[in-house]
C-alpha positions in Angstrom: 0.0 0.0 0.0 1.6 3.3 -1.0 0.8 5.3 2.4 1.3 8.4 0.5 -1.6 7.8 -1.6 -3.4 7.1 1.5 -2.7 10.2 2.9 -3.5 12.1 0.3 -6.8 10.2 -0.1 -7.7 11.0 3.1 -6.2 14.9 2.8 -8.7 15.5 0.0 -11.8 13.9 1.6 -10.9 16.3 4.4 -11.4 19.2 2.3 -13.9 18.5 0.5 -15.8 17.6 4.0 -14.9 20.9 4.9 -15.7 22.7 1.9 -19.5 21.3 1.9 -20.0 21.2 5.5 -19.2 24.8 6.3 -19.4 25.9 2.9 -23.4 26.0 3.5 -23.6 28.0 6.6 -20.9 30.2 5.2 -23.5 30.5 2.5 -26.5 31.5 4.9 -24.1 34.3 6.6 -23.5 35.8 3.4 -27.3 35.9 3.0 -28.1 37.1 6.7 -28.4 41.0 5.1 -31.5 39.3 2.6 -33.9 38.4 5.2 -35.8 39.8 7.8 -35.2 39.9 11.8 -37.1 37.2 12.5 -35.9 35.3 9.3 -32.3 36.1 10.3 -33.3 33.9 13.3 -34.0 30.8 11.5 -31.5 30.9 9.4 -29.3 31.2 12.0 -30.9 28.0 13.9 -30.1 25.8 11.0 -26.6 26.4 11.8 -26.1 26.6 15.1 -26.1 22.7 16.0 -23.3 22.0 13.3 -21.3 25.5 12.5 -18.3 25.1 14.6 -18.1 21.0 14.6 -17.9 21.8 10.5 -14.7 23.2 10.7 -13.2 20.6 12.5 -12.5 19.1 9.1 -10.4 22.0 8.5 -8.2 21.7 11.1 -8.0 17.9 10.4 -6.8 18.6 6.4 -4.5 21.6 7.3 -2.5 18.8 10.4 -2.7 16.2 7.7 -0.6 18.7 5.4 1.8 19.7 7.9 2.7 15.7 8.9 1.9 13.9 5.9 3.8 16.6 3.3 6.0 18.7 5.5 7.9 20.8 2.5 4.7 21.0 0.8 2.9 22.8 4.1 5.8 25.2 4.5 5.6 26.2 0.9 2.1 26.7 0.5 1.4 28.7 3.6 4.5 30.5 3.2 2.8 31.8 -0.1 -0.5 32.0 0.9 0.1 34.1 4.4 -1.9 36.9 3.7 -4.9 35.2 2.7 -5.0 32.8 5.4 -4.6 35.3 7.5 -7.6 36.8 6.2 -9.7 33.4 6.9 -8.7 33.2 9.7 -9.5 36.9 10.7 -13.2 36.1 8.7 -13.6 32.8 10.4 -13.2 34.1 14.2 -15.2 37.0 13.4 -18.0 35.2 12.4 -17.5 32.8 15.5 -17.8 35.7 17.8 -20.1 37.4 16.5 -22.8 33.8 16.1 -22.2 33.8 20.1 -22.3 37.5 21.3 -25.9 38.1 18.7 -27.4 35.5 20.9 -26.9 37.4 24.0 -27.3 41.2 22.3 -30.3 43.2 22.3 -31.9 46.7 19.9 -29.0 47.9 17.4 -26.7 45.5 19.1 -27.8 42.1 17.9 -28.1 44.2 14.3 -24.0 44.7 14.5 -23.2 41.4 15.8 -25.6 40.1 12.3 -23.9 42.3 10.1 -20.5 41.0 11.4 -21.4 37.6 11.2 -22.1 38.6 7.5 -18.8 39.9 7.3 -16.5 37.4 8.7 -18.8 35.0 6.8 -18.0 36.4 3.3 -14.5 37.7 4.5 -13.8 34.0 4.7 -15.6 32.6 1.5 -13.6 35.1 -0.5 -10.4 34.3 1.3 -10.5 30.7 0.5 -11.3 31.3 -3.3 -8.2 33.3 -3.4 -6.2 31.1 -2.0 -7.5 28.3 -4.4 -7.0 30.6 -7.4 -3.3 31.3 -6.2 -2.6 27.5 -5.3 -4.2 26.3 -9.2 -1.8 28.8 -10.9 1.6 27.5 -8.3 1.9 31.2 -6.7 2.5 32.6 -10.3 3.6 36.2 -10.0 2.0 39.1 -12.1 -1.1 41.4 -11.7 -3.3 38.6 -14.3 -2.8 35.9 -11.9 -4.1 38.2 -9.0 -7.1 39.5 -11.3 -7.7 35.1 -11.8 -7.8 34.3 -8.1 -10.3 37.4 -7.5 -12.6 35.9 -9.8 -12.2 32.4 -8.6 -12.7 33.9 -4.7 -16.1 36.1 -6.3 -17.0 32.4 -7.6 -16.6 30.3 -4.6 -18.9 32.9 -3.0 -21.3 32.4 -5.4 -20.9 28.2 -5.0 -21.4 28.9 -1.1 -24.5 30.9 -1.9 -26.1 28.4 -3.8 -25.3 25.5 -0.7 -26.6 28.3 2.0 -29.8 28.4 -0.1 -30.4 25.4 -0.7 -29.5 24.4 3.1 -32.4 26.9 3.9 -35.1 25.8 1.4 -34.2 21.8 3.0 -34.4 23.2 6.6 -37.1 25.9 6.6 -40.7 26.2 5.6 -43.1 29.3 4.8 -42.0 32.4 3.8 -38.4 32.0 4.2 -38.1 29.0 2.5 -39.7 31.1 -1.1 -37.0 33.6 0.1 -34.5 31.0 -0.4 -35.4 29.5 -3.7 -35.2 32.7 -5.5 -32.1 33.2 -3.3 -31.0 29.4 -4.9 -31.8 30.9 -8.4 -30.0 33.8 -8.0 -26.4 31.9 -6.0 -26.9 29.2 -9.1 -26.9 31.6 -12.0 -23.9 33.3 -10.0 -22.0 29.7 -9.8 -22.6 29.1 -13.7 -21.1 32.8 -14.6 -18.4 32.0 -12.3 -17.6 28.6 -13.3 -17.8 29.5 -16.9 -15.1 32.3 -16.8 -13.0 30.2 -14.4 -13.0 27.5 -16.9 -11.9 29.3 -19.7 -9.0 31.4 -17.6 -7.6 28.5 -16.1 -6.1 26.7 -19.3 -4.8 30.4 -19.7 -3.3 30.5 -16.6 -1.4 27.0 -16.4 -0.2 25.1 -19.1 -0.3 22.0 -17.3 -4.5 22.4 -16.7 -4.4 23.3 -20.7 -2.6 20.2 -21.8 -4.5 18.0 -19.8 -8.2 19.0 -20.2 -7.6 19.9 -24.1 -5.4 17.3 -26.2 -8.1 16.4 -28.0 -9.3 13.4 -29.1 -7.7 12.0 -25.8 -9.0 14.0 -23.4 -12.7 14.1 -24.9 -14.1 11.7 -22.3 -12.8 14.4 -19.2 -16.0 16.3 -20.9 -18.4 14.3 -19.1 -17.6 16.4 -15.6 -19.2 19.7 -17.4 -21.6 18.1 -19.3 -23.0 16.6 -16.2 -22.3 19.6 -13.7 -24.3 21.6 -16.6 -27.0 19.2 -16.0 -27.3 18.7 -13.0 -27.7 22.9 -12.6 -30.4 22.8 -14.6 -32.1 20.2 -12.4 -31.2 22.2 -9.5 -33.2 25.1 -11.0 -36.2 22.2 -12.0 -36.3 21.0 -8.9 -37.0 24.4 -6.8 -40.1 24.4 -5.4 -41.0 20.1 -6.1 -38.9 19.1 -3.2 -36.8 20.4 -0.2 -33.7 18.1 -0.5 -32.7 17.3 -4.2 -32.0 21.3 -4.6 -29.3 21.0 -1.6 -28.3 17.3 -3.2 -27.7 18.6 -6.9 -25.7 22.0 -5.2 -23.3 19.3 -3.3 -23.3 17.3 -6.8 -21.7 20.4 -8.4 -18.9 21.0 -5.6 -18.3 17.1 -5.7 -17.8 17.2 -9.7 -15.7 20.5 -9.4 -13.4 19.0 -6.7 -13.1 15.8 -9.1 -11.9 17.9 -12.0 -10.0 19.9 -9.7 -8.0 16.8 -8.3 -7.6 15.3 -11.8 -5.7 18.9 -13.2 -3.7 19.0 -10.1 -2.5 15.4 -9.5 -0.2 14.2 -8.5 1.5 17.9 -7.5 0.9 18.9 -4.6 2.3 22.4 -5.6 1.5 22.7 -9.1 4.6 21.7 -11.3 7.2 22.3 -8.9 6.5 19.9 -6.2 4.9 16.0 -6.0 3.0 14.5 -3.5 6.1 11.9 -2.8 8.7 14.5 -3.2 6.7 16.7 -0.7 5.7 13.2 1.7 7.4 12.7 5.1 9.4 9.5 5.8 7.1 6.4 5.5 7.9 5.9 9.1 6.4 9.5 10.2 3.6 8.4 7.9 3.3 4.7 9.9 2.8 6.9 13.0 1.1 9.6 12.5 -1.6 6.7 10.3 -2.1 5.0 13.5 -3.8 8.6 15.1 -5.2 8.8 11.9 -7.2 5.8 12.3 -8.5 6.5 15.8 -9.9 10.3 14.7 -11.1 9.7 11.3 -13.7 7.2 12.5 -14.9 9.8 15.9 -14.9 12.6 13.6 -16.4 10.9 10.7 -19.0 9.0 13.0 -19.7 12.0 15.2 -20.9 14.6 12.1 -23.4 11.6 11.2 -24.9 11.2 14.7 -24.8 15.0 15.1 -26.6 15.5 11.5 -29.6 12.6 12.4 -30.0 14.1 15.8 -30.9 18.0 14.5 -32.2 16.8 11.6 -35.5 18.7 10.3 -37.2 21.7 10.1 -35.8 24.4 11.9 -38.6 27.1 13.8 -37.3 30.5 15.6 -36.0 30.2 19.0 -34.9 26.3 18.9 -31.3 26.6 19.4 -31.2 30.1 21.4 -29.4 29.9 24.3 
């Protein structure tokens, strides 16, 4: 078994979690400013059981980059300081501000709302530049800044789309007609973004060029868009017919987009400069650090199942208030 593989399997599930999981409620704090008072209560009870428990998949892919690719960790955060910094300025933000609203009264709680907003979109937009920066291996010039702006406005728009759609599965009346046009509105931004993503990025890197578009071979990689294009449009059908398949088909998308993703990257783990073995610690740091490995994936895995069936429903104001 090549444990490098392994790791990096379990690396990219890691994200991915991540991405999904807190993608959504980073999605309904970006739409906090589009509902009413009492709406803004809802929404922010279909979050509260989960919000901070998402990001613990975070913390689990960033610690499997620092012990399972050491030089690779160094190299990427080195370049990406500023914009982590930036999530991680957006991402405590938002924490304090979901705990301090609770407790706030009058123009108070309207701050702390408008701050969960804030560090909400603060770090959507963070994230998306550090993914535009990371596709493009830290390429210097002002058009590879202008290409991770647009992929940051993008991912925004992708966590739109999975905070509506959250809403419409976890909400009823009123809010939840809110949130289908909101769904229309976060699609239609995903499609523009993805579309001008997907033409800059063969511009961008060479390597993403030579891979998606040396034709014939490469004419079966255009399933992924044919199918992410049709599995929008039954996003958009599927409005107002049912409350999960709209939430379903917006994961779909992210799912398809990290699968393209991971085929133009592998197997850098820094694009063309750096490998997932050359960048792999000693297979007996790997032996270890696999044996922790298989006692947290398991808790973690097993505990955001429980703690999914156990809230699981429609959300009403005042249910998670403390």
């Amino acid at each position: 078994m090549d444990l490098v593989l392994v790791f990096t399997a379990l690396m990219a599930f890691a994200i991915l979690a991540y991405v999904l999981l807190d993608g959504y409620d980073l999605g309904v704090g970006m739409l906090m400013p589009a509902a009413e008072r009492e709406e803004q209560e809802i929404m922010v009870g279909t979050i509260a059981p989960y919000w901070d428990a998402n990001e613990t998949w975070l913390v689990l892919g960033i610690g499997l980059l620092l012990v399972a690719f050491p030089r690779a960790h160094g190299e990427i955060l080195g370049a990406l300081y500023l914009p982590v910094a930036a999530m991680l300025v957006g991402l405590m933000l938002r924490g304090v501000a979901f705990e301090l609203r609770v407790k706030a009264e009058g123009w108070h709680r309207e701050l702390w709302n408008w701050l969960f907003w804030a560090g909400s979109t603060l770090a959507a937009f963070a994230q998306g530049l550090m993914l535009g920066r990371y596709v493009t291996g830290f390429a210097a010039g002002g058009g590879y800044w202008l290409f991770a702006i647009v992929v940051g406005a993008s991912l925004c728009g992708g966590y739109v789309l999975l905070g509506a759609t959250w809403l419409v599965l976890r909400t009823r009346g009123a809010l939840q007609a809110k949130s289908m046009a909101w769904a229309k509105w976060g699609l239609l931004w995903v499609a523009l973004g993805v579309a001008l993503v997907s033409l800059a990025t063969p511009l961008a890197s060479e390597t993403v060029r030579s891979r998606w578009f040396d034709f014939p071979r490469t004419a079966g990689l255009m399933v992924l868009p044919a199918a992410s294009i049709a599995i929008g449009l039954w996003v958009w059908y599927t409005l107002g017919k049912s409350d999960a398949k709209p939430f379903a088909g917006a994961v779909a998308i992210f799912v398809l987009a990290f699968i393209g993703l991971a085929y133009s990257l592998f197997p850098y783990v820094v694009m063309d400069r750096l490998t997932i073995w050359d960048a792999a610690a000693d297979e007996s740091a790997l032996r270890f650090v696999g044996a922790g490995v298989l006692i947290v994936f398991p808790l973690l895995f097993g505990y955001t199942v429980y703690a999914y069936r156990v809230f699981r429903g429609k959300v009403s104001r005042g249910m998670y208030e403390h």
